[in-house]
C-alpha angles and dihedrals in degrees: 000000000000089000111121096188109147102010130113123227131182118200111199108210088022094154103078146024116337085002094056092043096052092053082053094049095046093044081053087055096055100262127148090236118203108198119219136190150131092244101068091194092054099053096042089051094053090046091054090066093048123086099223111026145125121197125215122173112240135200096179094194093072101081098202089051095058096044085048089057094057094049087047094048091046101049093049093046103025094238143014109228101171127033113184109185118191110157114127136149126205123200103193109215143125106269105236077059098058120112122225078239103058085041094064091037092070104034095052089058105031095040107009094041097051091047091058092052087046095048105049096036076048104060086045090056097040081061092051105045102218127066145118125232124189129179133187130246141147158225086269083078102075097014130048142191124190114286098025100077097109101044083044087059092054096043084055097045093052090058086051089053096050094045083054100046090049087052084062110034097035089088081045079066074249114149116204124184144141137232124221115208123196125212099323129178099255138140088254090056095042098101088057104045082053084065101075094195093051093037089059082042100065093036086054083049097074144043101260092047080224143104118244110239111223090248080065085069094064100073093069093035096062084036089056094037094053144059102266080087103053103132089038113102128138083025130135114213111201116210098172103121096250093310087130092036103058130059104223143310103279110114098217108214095245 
């Protein structure tokens, strides 16, 4: 039921970190992967260690160039079945800091950018009547930490988008969730594990004491792709090591 023969995936950010772990989950499933990113260079480079993969560079905030790529994909490989979208940009600041610049910044790639991926995977698949989108977002969505409040916003509404999206493609046989990683080893992390006291911070934050490594993401990508979730859409599926589950770091002598 995890077996992915026969069916088409785009990964969107496929050149780096979660990205680049999901096209090499689905490819070990069996998918035809098409690897996408705005770095052309990244994602051909992932797709050249895949069996079955094509590479296209990306930007997803260009919304004709999103809806382009589909056309393009579809028309090469006859359908798109599975979109996994994992762009995303943090500026980490105090709020009452923030430019109007640096705002929209991160919202026209986090939120914007997704949507356009979503939006224009979703009306092929709507067509199609069959598909699976998922979309990542975070713990950020439902917990927060200074600094972190915009990129949070954008990590909850794209929960809300996703669980939106499910309520009108469900009846199209179109499965929509989103994924919540926890503190994971990416590029966009980089500049926190090189802090040794904030990198053992965030590992004692959660129940493993550990970060998560990218090739930890393809599990419940390929879960969420195939058909072992059949029955899963609107969902969240949180992959954060117990960060949500457990209330501090304090041992209570009990």
């Amino acid at each position: 039921m995890f077996r992915l023969e026969g069916r088409v995936a785009l990964v969107v950010g496929a050149g780096s970190g979660i990205g680049a772990a999901a096209a090499e989950g689905l490819a070990s499933a069996g998918a035809t992967v098409i690897c996408a990113d705005s770095n052309a260079a990244g994602a051909a480079s992932t797709a050249s260690t895949l069996p079955k993969a094509a590479s296209i560079g990306l930007d997803i905030t260009d919304s004709a160039a999103v809806a382009a790529a589909v056309e393009r994909i579809v028309h090469d490989h006859k359908k798109i079945d599975i979109v996994v979208s994992t762009p995303a940009i943090n500026v980490r600041k105090p709020l009452l800091q923030y430019t109007n610049a640096e705002f929209e910044k991160v919202l026209r790639l986090n939120l914007e950018g997704n949507f356009n991926v979503a939006q224009s995977v979703g009306r092929h698949m709507q067509a199609n009547r069959s598909g699976s989108i998922i979309l990542l977002s975070s713990i950020r969505s439902i917990t927060v930490e200074p600094g972190q409040a915009v990129y949070a916003a954008t990590k909850a509404g794209l929960v809300q988008l996703a669980r939106g999206l499910a309520s009108e493609l469900g009846p199209y046989g179109v499965r929509v969730n989103c994924i919540a990683p926890g503190v994971v080893e990416t590029p966009l992390t980089a500049p926190i594990k090189s802090k040794p006291e904030w990198y053992k911070a965030y590992a004692d934050k959660n129940a493993l004491g550990r970060w998560a490594k990218s090739s930890e993401m393809a599990g419940p990508v390929v879960f969420l792709a195939s058909d072992a979730s059949s029955y899963v859409t609107g969902a969240v599926l949180f992959v954060d090591g117990g960060w949500t589950a457990i209330d501090g770091r304090f041992q209570p002598p009990v």
